[in-house]
ZAPAMAR-198673 format. One record per residue (C-alpha): residue in one letter; z negated, y, x. Coordinates in steps of 0.5 Angstrom, whole numbers, plus 500, padded with zeros to 3 digits. Last residue first. Example, Ala and Ser with C-alpha at 12.3 -4.5 7.8 and 13.67 -1.06 7.14 Angstrom:
2
s486498527/a484491525/
END
This chain:
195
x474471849/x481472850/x482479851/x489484850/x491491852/x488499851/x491502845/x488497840/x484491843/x488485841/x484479841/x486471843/x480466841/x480465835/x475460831/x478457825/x484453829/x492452827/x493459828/x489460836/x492457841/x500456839/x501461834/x496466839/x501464845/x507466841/x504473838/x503474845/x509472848/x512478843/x507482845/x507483853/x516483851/x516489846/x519493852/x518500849/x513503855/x518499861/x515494864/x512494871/x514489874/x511482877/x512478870/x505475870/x500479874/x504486874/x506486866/x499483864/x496489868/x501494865/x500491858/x492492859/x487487860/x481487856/x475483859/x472477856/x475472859/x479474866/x481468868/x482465861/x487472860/x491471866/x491462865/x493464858/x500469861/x501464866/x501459860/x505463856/x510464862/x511456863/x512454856/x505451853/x505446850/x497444847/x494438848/x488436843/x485437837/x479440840/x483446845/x488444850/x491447855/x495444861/x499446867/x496440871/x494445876/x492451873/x488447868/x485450862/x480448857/x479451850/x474449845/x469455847/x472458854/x473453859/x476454865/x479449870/x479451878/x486452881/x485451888/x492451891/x496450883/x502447886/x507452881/x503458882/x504457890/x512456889/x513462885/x509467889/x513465896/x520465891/x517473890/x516474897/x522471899/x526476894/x522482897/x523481904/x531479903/x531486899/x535488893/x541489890/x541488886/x535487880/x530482880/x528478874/x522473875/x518466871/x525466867/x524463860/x529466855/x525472854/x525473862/x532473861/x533477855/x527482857/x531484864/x537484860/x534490854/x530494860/x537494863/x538492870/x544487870/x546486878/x542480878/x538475881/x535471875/x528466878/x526460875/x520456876/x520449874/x515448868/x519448862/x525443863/x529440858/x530445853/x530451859/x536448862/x541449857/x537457855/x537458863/x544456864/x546460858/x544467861/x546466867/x554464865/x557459863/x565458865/x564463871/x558467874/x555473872/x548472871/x546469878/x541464878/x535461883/x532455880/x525453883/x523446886/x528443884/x529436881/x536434879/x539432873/x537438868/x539444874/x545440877/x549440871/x548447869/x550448876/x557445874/x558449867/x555456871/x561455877/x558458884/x553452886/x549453891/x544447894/x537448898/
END
């Protein structure tokens, strides 16, 4: 484990040294939360990043996890809770027993964190795919925005939290937009389904 108390420093840290999860405050000297997470997201999607934060409004919750953090927890907090949510992170990044899915063109592996449909690979960051491995898993049933919220982001969003709709719209650009079949449905008043 390694702390780092200035954001510009930590940035640093973060893209030239593999971790196994990034834990960031938002308040921090010379670059804050926020900016450490963009920086670090344009050179790596898949290691889990977790915001620990004084900072509970619905609109900073949906800026981190929207900038690319796995999870948002709001001080204080328990020490418990906290492990338990690193514990959670770190088993969906080793993929323990992930099958591959398939559905239609379409093929998941959890552990390899890829997707691809027939014309090959698709780049995923590492909410989308969490939000595709959900949808796959659970093919042909309508998930519901609290559901997704609880599986992926490990809150329950606020009702006018637009974040389950905007990752969507992301995943349907990348999985469905470049293909005639589409896989990705919106139920209206009662969730999502890939089917």
């Amino acid at each position: 484990m390694e702390v780092c108390t200035d954001g510009l420093d930590g940035l640093q840290m973060a893209v030239n040294t593999q971790y196994d999860l990034l834990i960031l405050d938002v308040m921090l000297p010379t670059l804050d939360g926020w900016m450490i997470l963009a920086g670090f997201r344009e050179r790596d999607r898949d290691t889990p990043a977790l915001i620990l934060s004084a900072r509970e409004s619905v609109d900073d919750r949906v800026r981190g996890l929207s900038l690319g953090a796995d999870d948002y927890l709001v001080k204080p907090f328990s020490f418990d809770e906290l492990l338990a949510r690193v514990r959670v992170l770190l088993r969906r990044k080793t993929g323990k027993a992930a099958p591959t899915y398939s559905v239609a063109d379409l093929k998941v592996e959890p552990s390899r964190l890829s997707a691809q449909r027939t014309e090959g690979p698709v780049e995923l960051c590492v909410k989308e795919f969490q939000l595709l491995e959900l949808l796959v898993r659970h093919q042909g049933g309508v998930l519901s925005r609290s559901f997704i919220s609880e599986q992926v982001w490990q809150m329950n969003l606020e009702s006018d939290s637009n974040v389950i709709e905007v990752n969507v719209a992301r995943l349907r650009k990348k999985i469905d937009d470049p293909y005639e079949r589409k896989l990705i449905h919106t139920v209206k008043g009662r969730g999502h389904v890939l089917r």
